[in-house]
N, C-alpha and C positions, 0 to 999 in steps of 0.2 A: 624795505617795507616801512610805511609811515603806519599812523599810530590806528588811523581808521582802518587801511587793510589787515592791522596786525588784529583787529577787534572785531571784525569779519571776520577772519579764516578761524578765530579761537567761540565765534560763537558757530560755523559753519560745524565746527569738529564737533563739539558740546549735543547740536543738536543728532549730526550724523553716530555719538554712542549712547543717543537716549539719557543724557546727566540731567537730573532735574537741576534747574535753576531758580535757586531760593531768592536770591535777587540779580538786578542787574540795572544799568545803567550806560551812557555812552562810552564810561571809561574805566568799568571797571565787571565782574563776575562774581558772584557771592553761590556756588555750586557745589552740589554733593554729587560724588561720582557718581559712574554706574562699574557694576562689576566689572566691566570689560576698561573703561578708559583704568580704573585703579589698576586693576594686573598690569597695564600698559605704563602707567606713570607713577607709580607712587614705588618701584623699589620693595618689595615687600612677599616677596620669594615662601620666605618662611609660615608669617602670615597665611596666604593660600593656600600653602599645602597642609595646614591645619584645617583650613574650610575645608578642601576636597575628601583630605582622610576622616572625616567626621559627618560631611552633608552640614555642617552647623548652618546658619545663617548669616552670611556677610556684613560685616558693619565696612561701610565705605568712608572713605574719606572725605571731608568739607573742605573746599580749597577758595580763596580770596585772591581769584587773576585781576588783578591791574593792568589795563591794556594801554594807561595813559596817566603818570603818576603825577603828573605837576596837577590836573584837574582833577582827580581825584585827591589827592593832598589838602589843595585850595577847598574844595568842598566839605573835606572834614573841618578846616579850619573855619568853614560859615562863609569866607569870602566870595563865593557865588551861589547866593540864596537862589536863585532861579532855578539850580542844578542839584539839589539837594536829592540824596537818593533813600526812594523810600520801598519799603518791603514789598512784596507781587501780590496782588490781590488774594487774599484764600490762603496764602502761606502760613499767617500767623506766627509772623517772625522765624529770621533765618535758624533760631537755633531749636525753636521746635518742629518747622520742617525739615531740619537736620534729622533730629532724634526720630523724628515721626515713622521716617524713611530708613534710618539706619533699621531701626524696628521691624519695619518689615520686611526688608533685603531687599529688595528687586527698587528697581525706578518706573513709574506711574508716568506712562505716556501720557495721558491725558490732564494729569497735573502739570507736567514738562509742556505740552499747548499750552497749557494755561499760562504759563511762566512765560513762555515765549512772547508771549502777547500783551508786554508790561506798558504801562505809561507813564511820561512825564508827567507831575501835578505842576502849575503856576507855584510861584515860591508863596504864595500867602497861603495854599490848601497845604504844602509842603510844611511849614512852621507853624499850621493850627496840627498837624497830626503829629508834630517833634511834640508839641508844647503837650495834648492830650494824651499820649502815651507815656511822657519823661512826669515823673513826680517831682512836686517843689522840694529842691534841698532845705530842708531843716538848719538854720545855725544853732545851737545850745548854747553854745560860749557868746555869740551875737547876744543872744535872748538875756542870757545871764547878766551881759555886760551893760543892758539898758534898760534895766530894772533899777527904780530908785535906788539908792543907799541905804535910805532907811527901812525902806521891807526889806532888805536882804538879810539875812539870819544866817548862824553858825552853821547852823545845820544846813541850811541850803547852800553856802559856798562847800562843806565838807561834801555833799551831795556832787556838787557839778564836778567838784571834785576827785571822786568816784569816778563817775561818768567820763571823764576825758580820760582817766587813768583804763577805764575797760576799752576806750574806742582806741589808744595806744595800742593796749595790747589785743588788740582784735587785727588795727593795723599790722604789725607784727608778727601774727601767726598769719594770716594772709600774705605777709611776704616771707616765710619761712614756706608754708605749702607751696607758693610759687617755686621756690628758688630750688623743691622736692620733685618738683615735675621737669625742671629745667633739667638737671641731674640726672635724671630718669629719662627723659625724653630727649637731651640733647637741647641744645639753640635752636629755639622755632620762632623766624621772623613774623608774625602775624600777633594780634587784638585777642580779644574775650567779644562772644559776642553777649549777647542781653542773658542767658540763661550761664555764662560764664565757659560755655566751648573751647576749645583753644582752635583758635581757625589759622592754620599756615598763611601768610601772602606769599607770595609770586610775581616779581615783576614781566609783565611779558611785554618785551622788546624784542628788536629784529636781534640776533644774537646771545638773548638769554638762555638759559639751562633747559630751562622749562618749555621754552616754545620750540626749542631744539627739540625736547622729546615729542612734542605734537605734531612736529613735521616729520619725526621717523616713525611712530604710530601711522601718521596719516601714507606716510611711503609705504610703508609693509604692509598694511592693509588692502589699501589700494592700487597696488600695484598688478593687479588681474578684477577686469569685473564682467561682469555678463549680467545684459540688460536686454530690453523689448522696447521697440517704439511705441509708444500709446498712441492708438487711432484718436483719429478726431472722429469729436462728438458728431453722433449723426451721419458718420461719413459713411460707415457698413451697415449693411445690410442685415438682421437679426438672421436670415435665413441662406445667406450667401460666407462665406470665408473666403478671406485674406491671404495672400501668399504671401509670404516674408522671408527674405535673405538672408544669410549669415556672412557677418563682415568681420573680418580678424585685423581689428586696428592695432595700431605701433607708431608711440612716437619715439622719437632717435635723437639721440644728443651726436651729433658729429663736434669732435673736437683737434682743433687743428692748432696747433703748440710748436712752438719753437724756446728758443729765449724767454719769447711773448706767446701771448694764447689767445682762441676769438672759438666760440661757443656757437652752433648752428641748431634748431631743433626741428626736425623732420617730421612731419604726422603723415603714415602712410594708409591706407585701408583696402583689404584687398577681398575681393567676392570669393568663397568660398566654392559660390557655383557655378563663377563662369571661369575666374581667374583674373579679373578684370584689378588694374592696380590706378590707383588715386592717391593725388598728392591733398593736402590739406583736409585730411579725414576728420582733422579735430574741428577743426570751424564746423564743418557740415555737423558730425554730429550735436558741438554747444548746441545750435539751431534746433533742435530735436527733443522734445519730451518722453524723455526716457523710465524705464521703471525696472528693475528686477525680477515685476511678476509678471506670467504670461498671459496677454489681456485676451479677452473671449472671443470667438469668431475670426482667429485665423491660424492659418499653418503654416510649418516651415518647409519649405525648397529644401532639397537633398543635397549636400554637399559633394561638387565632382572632385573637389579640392581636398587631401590633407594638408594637415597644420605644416608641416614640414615643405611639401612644396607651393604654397601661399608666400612663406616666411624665403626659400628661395627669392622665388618671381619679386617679394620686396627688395632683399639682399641686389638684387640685379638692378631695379630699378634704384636705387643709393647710388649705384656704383656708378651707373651710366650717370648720374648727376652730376657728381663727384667730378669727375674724367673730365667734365665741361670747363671745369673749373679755373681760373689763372693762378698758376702758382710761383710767382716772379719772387714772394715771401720766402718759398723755402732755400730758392737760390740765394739771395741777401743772406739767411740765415749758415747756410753751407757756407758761404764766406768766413762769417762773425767766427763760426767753428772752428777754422783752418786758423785762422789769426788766433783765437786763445790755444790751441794745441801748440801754434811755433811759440809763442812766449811761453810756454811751461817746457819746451823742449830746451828751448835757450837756457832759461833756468834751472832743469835737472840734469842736463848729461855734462856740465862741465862737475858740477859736484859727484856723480855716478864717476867721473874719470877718476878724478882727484881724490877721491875717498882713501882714507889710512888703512881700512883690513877689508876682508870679504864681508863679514857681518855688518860693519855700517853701508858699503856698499849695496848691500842687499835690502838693507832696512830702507837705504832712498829710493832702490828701486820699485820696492813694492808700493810706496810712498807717490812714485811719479806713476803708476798706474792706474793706482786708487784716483787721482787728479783727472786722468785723462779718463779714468769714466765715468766719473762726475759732470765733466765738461760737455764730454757727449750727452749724456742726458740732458743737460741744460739747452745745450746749443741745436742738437739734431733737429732737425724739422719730421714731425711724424700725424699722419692723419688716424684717429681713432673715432670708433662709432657703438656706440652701446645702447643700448633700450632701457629707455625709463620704465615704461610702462606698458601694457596693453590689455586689449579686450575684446569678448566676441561682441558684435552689437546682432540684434536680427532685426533688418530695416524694411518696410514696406517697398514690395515690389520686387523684379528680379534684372539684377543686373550681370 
């Protein structure tokens, strides 16, 4: 996955568990959970079960995904003014729509639209709202230092003097309370935002931590759904109903492994009412505007089918696939097999002859077994077939 699909499926997830999103940008996420993705990704067992035993109020977590760190980096550092990312309209900054939200527990769909629907500014409307919102730094010691000689006075160098002596130690205990939360909290890769938050980052690349966990959320969530096709507008009748199918989709990972390995994935969909079985169920359904709720003015067709023999009739039609199939692979690999068993045989049974007692004996033999069934696994040729996923669909019409 490149860095665009990686920034797709993490804003796809964000939206599919209602996370409000405080800001965003092409390369990166500025989000406060929703209760459901936090149970799901943030680790925190304990926490919950504090919410659940009390009813309290959930404070979610704020998280900063990076879906593309060299352009988001670059952008902090100014070097692509055109790209500069600025807060979502109505948020009012990420760390009071943080707080706003932790406040009141739940996530604000209609904020979350709003969020979703951010804009790029041109970089000159982007560096008049940096410039309007950031305050001019103050120098003292600047000021101090380009003040004649002659109005300077004892008392005003004793003064500035003061004055650098408290902003030391102001610096100071600000890196002492740091270094109290670090201790406390562990190493947290992530910024301060404007209101002083501690916001985690997250690199999300294809093989990070984190996106690892969005792709086992999104697997175990989704790994069963039941949806309805949405009529087209105008197509029914207010006073007539719809007759709609139930289809028990399945797609199938066939894996076919030797030495070497080659991945196949099957989409089957079979009619619940007639029996009728299809191959590429998933294409037909993408094609399909689907929904969860049951849209008005139509009904479902009786099922002559159970789940059980649907799931058959598919299982049959795999097989009869399969069977088609050339498998000249598993023969080569039957070879490669018989070849690494005689070189580990050549190798252990003159030492199993030769051995000085029973116990070393014994120890190579178990030794030269452990080997040969290592080898078989490696080398065996074996077809496997497992279900990623599936779902009832109920599709217009009866098949």
């Amino acid at each position: 996955m490149n860095e665009k699909q990686v920034h797709k499926f993490v804003q796809r997830y964000l939206e599919a568990t209602q996370c409000q999103v405080l800001e965003k940008s092409p390369c990166h996420f500025t989000v406060k959970l929703s209760p459901d993705a936090d149970r799901e990704l943030t680790n925190r067992p304990y926490y919950w079960s504090f919410v659940d035993r009390t009813n309290a109020a959930p404070e979610t977590m704020t998280y900063l995904l990076v879906t593309d760190r060299e352009k988001y980096d670059a952008g902090q550092a100014g070097t692509l003014p055109a790209q500069q990312r600025v807060p979502l309209p109505g948020s009012g900054g990420a760390g009071a729509a943080g707080n706003a939200a932790g406040a009141a527990g739940s996530t604000d769909a209609a904020a979350f639209n709003g969020a979703a629907s951010s804009v790029w500014p041109d970089a000159d409307i982007a560096s008049a709202a940096a410039s309007a919102s950031a305050p001019a730094p103050v120098n003292t010691a600047g000021a101090a230092s380009a003040a004649p000689a002659s109005s300077a006075s004892g008392a005003d160098a004793e003064g500035a003097n003061s004055s650098g002596g408290a902003a030391t130690a102001g610096t100071s205990q600000a890196a002492a309370a740091d270094a109290a939360l670090g201790r406390s909290l562990g190493f947290v890769h992530g910024s301060l935002n404007q209101t002083g938050l501690r916001i985690p980052r997250e690199e999300m690349y294809f093989g990070s931590r984190k996106l690892d966990q969005l792709f086992g959320a999104a697997k175990s969530k989704g790994s069963y759904v039941f949806l309805f096709q949405e009529p087209e507008r105008g197509a029914a009748s207010p006073y007539s109903s719809t007759p709609y199918t139930a289809w028990l989709g399945i797609n199938m990972r066939v894996e076919f492994a030797c030495d070497r390995k080659r991945e196949e994935i099957h989409s089957f969909g079979i009619s619940l009412a007639t029996g009728h079985c299809t191959e590429q169920f998933h294409d037909r359904a993408s094609r399909l505007r689907l929904t969860p709720r049951l849209p008005a003015n139509i009904h479902l067709a009786k099922n002559g089918l159970s789940f059980n023999k649907a799931l058959s009739i598919m299982e049959q039609a795999l097989e009869r696939k399969l069977k088609s199939y050339d498998y000249e692979w598993a023969g080569a690999a039957t070879e490669r097999l018989e070849e690494e068993l005689e070189r580990i045989r050549l190798y252990y049974e003159p030492l199993i002859e030769h051995a000085a007692d029973d116990e070393l004996k014994q120890s190579v033999r178990v030794q030269y077994e452990q080997r040969q069934a290592e080898i078989r696994w490696q080398y065996e040729p074996r077809v496997t077939a497992s279900a990623i996923n599936c779902g009832i669909f109920h599709l217009e019409g009866i098949e």
